[in-house]
Residue frames as qw, qx, qy, qz and C-alpha x, y, z in Angstrom:
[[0.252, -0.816, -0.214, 0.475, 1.69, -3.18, 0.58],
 [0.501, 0.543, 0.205, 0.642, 2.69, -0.19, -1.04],
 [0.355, -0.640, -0.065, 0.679, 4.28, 3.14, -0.18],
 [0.362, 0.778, 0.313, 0.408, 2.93, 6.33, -2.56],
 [0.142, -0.514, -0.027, 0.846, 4.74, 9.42, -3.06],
 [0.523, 0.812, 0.131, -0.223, 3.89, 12.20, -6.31],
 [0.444, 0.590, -0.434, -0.516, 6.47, 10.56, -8.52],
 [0.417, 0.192, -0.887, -0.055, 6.57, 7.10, -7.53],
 [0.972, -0.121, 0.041, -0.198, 4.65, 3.88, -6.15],
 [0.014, -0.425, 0.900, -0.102, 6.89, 1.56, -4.42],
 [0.903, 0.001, 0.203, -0.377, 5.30, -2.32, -4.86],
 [0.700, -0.380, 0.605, -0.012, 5.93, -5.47, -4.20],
 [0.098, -0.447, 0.788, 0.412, 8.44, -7.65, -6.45],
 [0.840, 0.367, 0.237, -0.322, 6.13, -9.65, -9.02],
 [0.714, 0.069, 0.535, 0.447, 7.72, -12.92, -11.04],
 [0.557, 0.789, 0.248, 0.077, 6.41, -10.89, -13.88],
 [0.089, 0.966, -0.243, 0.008, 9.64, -8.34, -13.62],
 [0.745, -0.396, 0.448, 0.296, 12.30, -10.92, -13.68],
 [0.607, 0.566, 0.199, 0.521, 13.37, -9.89, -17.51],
 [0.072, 0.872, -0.161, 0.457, 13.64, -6.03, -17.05],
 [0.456, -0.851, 0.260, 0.004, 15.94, -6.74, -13.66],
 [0.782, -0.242, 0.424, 0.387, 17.95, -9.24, -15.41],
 [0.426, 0.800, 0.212, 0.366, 18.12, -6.62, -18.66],
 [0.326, -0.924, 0.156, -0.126, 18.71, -4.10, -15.98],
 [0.760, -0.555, 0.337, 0.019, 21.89, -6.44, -14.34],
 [0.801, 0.204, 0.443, 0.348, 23.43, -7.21, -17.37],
 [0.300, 0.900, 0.169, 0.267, 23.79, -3.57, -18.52],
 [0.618, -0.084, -0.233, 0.746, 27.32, -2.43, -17.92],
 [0.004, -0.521, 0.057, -0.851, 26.28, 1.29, -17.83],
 [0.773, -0.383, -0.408, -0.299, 23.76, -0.11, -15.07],
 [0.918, -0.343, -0.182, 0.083, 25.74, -2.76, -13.11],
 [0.569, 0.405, -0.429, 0.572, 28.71, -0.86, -12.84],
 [0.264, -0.513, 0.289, -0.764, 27.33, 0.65, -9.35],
 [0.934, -0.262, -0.032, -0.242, 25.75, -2.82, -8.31],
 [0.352, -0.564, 0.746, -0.020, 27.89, -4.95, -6.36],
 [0.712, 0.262, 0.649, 0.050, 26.28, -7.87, -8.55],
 [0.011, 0.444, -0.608, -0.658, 27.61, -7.72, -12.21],
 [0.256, -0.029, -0.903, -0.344, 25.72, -11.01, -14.24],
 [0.691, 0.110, 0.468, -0.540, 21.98, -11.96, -13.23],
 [0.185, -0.042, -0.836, -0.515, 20.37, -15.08, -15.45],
 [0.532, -0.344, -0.290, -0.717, 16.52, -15.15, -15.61],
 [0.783, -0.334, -0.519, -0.079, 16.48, -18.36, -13.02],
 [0.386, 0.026, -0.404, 0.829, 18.91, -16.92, -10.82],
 [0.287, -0.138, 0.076, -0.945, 16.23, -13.42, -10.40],
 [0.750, -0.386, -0.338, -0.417, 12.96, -15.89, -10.57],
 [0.647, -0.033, -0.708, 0.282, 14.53, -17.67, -8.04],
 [0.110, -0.029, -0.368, 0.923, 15.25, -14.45, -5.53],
 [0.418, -0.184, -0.106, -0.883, 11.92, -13.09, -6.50],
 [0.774, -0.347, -0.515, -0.120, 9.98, -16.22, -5.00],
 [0.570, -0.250, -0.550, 0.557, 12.03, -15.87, -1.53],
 [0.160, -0.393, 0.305, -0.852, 11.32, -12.41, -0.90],
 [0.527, -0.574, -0.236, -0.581, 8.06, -13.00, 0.91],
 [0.928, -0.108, -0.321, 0.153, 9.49, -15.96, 2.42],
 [0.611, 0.247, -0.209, 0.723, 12.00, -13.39, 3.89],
 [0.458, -0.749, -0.427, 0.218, 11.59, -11.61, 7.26],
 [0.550, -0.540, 0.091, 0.630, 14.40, -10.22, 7.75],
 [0.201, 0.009, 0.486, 0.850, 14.10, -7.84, 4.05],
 [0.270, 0.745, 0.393, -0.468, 12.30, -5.38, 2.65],
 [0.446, -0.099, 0.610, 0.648, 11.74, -5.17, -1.09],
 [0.445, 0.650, 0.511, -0.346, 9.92, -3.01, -3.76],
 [0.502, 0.218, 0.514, 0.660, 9.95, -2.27, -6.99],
 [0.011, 0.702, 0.212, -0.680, 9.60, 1.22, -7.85],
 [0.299, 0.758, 0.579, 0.020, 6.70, 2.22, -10.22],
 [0.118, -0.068, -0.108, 0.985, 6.51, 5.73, -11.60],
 [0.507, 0.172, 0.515, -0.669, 3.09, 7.09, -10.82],
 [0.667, 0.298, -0.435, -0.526, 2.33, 6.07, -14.81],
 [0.947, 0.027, 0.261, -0.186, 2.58, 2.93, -13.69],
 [0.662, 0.577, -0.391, 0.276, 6.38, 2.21, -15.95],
 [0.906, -0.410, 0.032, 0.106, 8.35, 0.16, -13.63],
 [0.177, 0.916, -0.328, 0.151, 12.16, 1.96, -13.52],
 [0.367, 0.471, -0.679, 0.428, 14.11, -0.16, -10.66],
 [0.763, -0.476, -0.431, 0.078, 13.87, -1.47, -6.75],
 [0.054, 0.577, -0.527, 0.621, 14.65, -0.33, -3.81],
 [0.786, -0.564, -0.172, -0.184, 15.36, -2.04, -0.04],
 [0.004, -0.677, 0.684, -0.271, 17.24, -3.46, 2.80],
 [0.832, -0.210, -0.513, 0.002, 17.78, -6.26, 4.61],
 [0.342, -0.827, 0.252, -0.369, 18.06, -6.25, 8.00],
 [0.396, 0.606, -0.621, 0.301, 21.50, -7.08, 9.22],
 [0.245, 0.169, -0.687, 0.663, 20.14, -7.14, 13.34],
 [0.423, -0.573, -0.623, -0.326, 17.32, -7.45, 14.79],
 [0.594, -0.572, -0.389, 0.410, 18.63, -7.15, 17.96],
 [0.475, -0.251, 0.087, 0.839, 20.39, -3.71, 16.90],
 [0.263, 0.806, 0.426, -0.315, 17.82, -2.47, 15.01],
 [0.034, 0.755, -0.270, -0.596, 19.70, -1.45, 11.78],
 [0.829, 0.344, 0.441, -0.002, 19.55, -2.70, 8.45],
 [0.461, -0.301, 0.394, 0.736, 21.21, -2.50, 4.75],
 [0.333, 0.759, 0.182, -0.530, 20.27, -0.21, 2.30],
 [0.305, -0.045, 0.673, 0.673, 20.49, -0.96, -1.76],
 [0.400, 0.693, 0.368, -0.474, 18.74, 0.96, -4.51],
 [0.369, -0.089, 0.691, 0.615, 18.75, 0.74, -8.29],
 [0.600, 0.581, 0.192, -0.515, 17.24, 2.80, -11.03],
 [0.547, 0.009, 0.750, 0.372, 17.61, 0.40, -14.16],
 [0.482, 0.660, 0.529, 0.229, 15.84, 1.99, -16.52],
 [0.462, -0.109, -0.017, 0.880, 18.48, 4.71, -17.45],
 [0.003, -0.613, -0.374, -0.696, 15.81, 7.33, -19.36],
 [0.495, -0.731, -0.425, -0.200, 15.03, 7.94, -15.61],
 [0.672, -0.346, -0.354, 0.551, 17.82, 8.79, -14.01],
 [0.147, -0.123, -0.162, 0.968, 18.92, 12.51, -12.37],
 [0.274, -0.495, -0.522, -0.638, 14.85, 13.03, -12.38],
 [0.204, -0.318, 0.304, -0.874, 14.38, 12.51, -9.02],
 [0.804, -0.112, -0.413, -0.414, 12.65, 9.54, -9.14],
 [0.704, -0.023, -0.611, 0.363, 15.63, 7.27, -7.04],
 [0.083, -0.329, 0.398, -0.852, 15.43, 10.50, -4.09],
 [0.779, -0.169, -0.124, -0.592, 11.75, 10.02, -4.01],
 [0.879, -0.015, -0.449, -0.158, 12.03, 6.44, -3.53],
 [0.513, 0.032, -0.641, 0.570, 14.90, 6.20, -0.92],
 [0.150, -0.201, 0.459, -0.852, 12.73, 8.84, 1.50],
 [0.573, -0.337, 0.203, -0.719, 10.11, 7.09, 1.69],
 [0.841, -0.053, -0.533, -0.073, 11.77, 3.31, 2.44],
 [0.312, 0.301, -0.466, 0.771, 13.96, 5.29, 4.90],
 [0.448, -0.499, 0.045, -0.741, 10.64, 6.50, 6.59],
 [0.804, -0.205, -0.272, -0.488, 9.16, 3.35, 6.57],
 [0.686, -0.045, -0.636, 0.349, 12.10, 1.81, 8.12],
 [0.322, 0.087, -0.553, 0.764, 12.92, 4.10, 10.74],
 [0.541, -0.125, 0.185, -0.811, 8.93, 5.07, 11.52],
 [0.881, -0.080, -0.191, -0.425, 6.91, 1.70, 10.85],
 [0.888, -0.191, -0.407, 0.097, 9.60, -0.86, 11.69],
 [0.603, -0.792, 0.085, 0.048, 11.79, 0.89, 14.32],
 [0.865, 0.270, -0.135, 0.401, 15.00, 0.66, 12.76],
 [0.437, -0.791, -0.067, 0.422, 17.75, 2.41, 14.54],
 [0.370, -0.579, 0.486, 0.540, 20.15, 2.26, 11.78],
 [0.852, 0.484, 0.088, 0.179, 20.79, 2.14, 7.81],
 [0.500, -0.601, 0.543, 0.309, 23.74, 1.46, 6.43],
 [0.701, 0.705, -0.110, -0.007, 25.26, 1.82, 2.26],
 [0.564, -0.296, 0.371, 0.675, 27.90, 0.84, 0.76],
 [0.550, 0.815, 0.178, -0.039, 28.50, 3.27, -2.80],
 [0.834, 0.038, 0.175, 0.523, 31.41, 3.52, -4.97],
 [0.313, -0.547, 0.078, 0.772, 34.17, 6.40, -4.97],
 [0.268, -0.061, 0.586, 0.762, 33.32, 6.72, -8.72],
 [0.224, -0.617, -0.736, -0.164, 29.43, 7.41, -7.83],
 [0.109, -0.152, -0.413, 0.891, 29.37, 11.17, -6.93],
 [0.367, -0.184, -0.234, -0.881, 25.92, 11.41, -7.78],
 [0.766, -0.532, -0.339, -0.120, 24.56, 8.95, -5.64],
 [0.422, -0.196, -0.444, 0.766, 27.26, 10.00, -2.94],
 [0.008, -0.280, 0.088, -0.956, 25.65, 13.32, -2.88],
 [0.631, -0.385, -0.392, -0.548, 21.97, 12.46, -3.01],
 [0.723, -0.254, -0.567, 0.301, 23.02, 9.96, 0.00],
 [0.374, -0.178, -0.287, 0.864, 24.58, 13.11, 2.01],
 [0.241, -0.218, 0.084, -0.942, 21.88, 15.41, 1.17],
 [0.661, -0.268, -0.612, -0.342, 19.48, 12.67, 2.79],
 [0.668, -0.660, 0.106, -0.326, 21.28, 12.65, 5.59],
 [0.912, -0.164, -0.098, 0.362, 24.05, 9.63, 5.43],
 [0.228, -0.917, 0.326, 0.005, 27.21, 10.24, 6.99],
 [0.576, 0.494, -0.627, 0.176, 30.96, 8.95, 5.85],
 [0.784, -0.556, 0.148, -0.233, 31.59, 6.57, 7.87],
 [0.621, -0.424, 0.613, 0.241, 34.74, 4.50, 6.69],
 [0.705, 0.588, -0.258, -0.301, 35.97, 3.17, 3.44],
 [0.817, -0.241, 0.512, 0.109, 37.53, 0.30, 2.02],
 [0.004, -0.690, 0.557, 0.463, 40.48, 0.92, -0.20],
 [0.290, 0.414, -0.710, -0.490, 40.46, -0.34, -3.72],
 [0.388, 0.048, 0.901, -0.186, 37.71, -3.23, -2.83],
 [0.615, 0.627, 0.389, -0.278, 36.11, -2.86, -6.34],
 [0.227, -0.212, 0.562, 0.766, 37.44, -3.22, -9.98],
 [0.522, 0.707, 0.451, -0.154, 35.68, -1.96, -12.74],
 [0.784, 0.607, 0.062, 0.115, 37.19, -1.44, -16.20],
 [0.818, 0.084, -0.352, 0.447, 40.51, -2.94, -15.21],
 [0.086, 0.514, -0.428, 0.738, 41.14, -0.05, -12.80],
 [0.516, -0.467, -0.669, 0.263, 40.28, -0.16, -8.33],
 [0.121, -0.670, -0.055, -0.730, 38.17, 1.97, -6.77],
 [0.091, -0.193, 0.649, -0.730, 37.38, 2.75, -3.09],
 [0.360, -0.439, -0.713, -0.410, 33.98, 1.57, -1.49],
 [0.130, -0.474, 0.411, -0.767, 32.63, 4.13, 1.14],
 [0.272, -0.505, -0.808, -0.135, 30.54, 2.84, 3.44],
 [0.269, -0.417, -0.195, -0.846, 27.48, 5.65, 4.35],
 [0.131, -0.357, -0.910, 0.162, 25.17, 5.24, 7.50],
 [0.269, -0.521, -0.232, -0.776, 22.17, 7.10, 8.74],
 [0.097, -0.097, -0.860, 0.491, 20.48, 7.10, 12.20],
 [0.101, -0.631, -0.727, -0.252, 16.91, 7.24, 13.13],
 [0.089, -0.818, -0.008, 0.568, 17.22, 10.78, 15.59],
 [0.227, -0.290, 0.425, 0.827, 19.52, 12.06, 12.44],
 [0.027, -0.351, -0.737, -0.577, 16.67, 11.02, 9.68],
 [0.160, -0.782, -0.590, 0.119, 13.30, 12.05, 12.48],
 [0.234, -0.689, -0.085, 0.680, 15.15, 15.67, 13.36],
 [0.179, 0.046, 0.565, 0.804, 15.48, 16.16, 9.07],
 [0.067, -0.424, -0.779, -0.457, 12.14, 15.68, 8.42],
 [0.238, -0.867, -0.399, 0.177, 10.79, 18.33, 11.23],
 [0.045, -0.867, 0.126, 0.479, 13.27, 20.65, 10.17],
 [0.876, 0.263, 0.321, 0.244, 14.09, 19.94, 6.46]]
């Protein structure tokens, strides 16, 4: 399956992209926003063979329309019974970033959760030192919900880690009145 917008193609995770995510993971400028820090090629083939095999997650690698694979976005759902999942997104290929591509790409896994599978809830963590994906996150719609004091280090110093949610009325009432 895929999910088209007009700057990106979201599609499914192919063995074939286990270099550029573990290129991608290994890049401190990169991994300093990922809660993972170190990927090794068997470690990523490894994940990439369980997605399908995985119910309970939704993964895609996100395309730009040229067809130049940039980064991934999904979630994994936390509850079934609650109906709310987590939400992670990563543009790795840096030449791409503050374009507008990673916006694109979170509205329309956000749809797909909260229109195609029924999610009630998403739910981010993003670091205090990430005000550009805090914003984007807050003009989307997430709301501060809580933080967790100094629960990241990154070059030898501790940051906060907010955590962001979103509801499905909050995300349906945007999109009819944007």
């Amino acid at each position: 399956m895929k999910l088209i917008g007009k700057k990106v193609i979201l599609r499914p995770i192919k063995l074939s992209d286990a270099s550029r995510f573990v290129k991608w993971f290994n890049d401190p400028a990169v991994n300093r926003f990922l809660a993972r820090r170190k990927l090794t090629l068997k470690e990523e083939r490894t994940w990439i063979r369980s997605v399908p095999k995985n119910k309970d997650s939704v993964h895609f690698c996100i395309d730009t329309k040229d067809g130049i694979h940039i980064g991934s976005v999904g979630f994994s759902v936390v509850n079934r019974q609650d109906s709310h999942a987590v939400f992670g997104i990563m543009i790795g290929d840096k030449r791409y970033w503050g374009q507008g591509y990673g916006r694109e790409a979170m509205k329309l896994i956000i749809d797909y959760g909260f229109r195609r599978l029924k999610l009630h809830r998403i739910e981010l963590d993003v670091y205090s030192y990430n005000p550009r994906a805090i914003k984007l996150y807050k003009r989307l719609g997430f709301k501060l919900e809580g933080k967790k004091r100094q629960r990241v280090k990154w070059a030898g110093r501790y940051y906060d880690s907010l955590q962001m949610g979103l509801l499905r009325p909050e995300w349906l009432k945007s999109i009819r009145h944007p």
